[in-house]
N, C-alpha and C positions, 0 to 999 in steps of 0.2 A: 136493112136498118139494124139487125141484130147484132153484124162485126160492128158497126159505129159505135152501140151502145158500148161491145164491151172495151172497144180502143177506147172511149170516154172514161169506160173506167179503171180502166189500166192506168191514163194518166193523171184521174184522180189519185189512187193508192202513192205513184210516184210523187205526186206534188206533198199527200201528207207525210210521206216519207221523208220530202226534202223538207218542213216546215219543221218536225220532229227532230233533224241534225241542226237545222239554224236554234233553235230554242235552246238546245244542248248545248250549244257553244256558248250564246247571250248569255245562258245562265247554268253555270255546272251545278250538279247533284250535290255537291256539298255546302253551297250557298245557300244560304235560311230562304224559308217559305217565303218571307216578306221580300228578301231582293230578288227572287225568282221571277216572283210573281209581278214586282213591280216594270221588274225587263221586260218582260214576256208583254206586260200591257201594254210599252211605250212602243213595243215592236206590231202593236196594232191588233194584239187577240185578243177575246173574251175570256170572263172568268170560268165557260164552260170547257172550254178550250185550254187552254192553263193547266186543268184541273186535271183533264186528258192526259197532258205531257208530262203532270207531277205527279201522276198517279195522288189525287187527292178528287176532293169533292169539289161544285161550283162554291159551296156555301162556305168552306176553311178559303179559298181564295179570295170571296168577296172578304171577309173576315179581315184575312192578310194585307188587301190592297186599301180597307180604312185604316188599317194599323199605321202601314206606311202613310198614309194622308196625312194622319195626324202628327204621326213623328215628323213629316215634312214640313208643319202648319208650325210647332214648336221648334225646330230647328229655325224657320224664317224669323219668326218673333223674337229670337232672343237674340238675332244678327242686328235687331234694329236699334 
């Protein structure tokens, strides 16, 4: 049972390795907090998680992804 656990976690470590180069790519290092984070969400993670890859906190990303809400709430409104 011992090799299973740690093949399990060998292929955890790869999988956040591979989730780490997909985020990097969606959203490079020189893109503001707000489109990072808003990629990073549509691509299905949390703000804990995000926060992980941006080297920041859950709390600046939740922060960031009402930022973007709202600049998306004002941007529809003024199309209409």
């Amino acid at each position: 049972m011992n090799d299973e656990n740690e093949r399990l976690a060998r292929i955890e470590q790869q999988l956040e390795i591979l989730v780490r180069l997909v985020a990097m790519r969606v959203s490079p290092e020189g893109s503001p907090m707000i489109e990072r984070a808003a990629r990073m969400q549509k691509a299905g993670l949390q703000p804990k998680e995000i926060a992980v890859l941006c080297d920041s906190t859950p709390n600046a990303v939740s922060v960031a992804l009402a930022k973007n809400k709202r600049q998306s709430k004002k941007g529809n409104t003024s199309k209409r």
